[in-house]
C-alpha beads as a LAMMPS data file, in Angstrom:
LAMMPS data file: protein, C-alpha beads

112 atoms
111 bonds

1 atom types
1 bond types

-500.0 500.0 xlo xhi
-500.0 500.0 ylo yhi
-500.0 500.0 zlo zhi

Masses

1 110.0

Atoms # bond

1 1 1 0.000 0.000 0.000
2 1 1 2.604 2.552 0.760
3 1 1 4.151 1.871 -2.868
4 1 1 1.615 3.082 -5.023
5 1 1 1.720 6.803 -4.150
6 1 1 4.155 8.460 -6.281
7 1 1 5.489 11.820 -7.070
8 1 1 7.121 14.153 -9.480
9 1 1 8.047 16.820 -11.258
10 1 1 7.353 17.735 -15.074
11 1 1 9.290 19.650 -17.385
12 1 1 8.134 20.242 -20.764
13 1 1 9.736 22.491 -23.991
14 1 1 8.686 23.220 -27.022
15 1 1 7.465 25.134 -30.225
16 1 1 4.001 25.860 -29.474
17 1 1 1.510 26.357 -32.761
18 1 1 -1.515 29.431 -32.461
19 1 1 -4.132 30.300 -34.919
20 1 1 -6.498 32.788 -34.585
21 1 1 -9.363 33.590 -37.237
22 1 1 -11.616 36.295 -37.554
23 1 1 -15.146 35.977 -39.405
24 1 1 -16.501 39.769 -40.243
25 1 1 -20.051 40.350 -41.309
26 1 1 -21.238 43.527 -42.518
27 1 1 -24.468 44.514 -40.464
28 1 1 -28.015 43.362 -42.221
29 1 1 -28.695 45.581 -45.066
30 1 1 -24.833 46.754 -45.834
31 1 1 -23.898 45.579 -49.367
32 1 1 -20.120 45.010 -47.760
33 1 1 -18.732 41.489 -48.694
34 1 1 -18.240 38.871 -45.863
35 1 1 -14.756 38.882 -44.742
36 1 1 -12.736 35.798 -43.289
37 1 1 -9.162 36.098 -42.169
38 1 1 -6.691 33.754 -40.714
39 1 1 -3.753 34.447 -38.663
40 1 1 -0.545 32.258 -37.400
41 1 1 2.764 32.472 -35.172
42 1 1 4.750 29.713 -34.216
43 1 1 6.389 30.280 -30.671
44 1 1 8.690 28.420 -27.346
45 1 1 6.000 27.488 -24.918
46 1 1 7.129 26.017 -21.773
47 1 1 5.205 24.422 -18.779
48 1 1 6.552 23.514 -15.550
49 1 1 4.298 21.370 -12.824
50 1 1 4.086 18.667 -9.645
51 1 1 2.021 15.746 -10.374
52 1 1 0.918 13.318 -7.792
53 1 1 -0.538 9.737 -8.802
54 1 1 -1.576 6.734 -7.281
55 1 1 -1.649 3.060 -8.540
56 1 1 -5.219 1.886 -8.152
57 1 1 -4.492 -1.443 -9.287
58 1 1 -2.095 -3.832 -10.580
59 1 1 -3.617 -4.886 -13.906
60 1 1 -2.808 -3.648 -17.748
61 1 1 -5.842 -1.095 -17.694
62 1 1 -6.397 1.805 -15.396
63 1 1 -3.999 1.881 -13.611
64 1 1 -3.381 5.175 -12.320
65 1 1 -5.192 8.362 -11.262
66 1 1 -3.385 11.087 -10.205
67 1 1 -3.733 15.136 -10.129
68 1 1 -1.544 17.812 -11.714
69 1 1 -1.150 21.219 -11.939
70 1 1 1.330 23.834 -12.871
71 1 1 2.132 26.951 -14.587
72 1 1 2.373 27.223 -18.627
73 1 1 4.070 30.066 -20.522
74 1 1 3.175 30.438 -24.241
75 1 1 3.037 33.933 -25.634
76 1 1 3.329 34.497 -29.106
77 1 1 5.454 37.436 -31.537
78 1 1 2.873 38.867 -33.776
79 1 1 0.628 36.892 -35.426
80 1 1 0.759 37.064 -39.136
81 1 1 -1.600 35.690 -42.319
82 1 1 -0.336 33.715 -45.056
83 1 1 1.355 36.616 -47.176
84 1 1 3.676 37.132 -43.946
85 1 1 1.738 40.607 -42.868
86 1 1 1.637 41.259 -39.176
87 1 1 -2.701 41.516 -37.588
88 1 1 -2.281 45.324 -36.622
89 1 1 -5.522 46.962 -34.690
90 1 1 -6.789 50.564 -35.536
91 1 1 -4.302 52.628 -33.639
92 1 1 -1.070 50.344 -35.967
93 1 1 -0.260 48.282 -32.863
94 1 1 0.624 44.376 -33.638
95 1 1 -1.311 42.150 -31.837
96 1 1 0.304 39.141 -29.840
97 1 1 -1.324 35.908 -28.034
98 1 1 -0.579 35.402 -24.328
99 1 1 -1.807 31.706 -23.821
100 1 1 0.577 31.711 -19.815
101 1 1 -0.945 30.727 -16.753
102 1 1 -2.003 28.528 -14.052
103 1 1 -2.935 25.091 -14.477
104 1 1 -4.370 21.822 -12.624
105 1 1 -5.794 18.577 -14.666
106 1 1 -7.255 14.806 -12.931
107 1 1 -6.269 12.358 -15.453
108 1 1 -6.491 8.682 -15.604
109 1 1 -3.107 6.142 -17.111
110 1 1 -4.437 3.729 -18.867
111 1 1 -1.609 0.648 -19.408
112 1 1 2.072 1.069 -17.979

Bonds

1 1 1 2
2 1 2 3
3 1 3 4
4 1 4 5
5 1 5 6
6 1 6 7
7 1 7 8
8 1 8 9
9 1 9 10
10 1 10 11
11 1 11 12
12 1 12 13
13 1 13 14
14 1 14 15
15 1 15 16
16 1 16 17
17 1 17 18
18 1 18 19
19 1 19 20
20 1 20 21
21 1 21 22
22 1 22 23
23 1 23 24
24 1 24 25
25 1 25 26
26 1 26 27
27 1 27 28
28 1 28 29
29 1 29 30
30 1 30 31
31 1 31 32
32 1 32 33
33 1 33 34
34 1 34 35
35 1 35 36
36 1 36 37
37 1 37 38
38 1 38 39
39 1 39 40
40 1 40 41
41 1 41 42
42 1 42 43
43 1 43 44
44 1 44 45
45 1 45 46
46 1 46 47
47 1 47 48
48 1 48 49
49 1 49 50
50 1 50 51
51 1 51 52
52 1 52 53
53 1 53 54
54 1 54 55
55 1 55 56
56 1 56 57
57 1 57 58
58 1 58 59
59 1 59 60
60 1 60 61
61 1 61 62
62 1 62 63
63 1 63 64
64 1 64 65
65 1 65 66
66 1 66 67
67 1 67 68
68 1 68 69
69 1 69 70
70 1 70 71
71 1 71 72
72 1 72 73
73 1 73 74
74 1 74 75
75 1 75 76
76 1 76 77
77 1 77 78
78 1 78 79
79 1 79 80
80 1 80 81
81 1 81 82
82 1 82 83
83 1 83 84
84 1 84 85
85 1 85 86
86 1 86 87
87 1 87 88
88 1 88 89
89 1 89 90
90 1 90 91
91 1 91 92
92 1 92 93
93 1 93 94
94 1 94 95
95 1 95 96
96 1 96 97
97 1 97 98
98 1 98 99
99 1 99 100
100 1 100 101
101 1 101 102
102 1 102 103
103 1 103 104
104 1 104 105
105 1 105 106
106 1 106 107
107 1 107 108
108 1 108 109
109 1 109 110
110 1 110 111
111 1 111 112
């Protein structure tokens, strides 16, 4: 029984993929074309966290629950469409994705 607590510690790294789209409609009665437009960045995100499981039972299939939770940091340069032009706002200023935060998950291993 007092084997099948365990703890850790995660460390993950990576390039982290965002995509943002933006559907316009003109109001009802505006002759205005509908406008769709599609926006990309490829970043580092990183995510740091303690997990805590425990083995529920000894057999191939659920095996473990356990709890996790963390903080994540993914924040993206500006996003840009496919001709490589940056999503400015009105006032000229790019605009970036900040995806960083807090985080805690259950989960459930199935197999070892």
């Amino acid at each position: 029984m007092l084997n099948r607590p365990h703890f850790g510690v995660e460390l993950n790294a990576g390039i982290g993929f965002s995509k943002i789209s933006s559907d316009l409609q003109p109001p009802h009665g505006v002759a205005e074309k509908k406008e769709y437009l599609s926006y990309n960045s490829q970043d580092f995100q990183g995510k740091i966290g303690l997990k805590v499981e425990y083995d529920i039972t000894k057999s191939l299939f659920f095996t473990t629950i356990g709890i996790k939770g963390g903080y994540q940091y993914f924040t993206t340069k500006a996003v840009k469409d496919r001709l490589d032009n940056e999503w400015v706002t009105q006032a000229e200023l790019p605009i970036s994705l900040d995806f960083s935060g807090l985080f805690l998950g259950a989960y459930i291993m199935i197999g070892r």
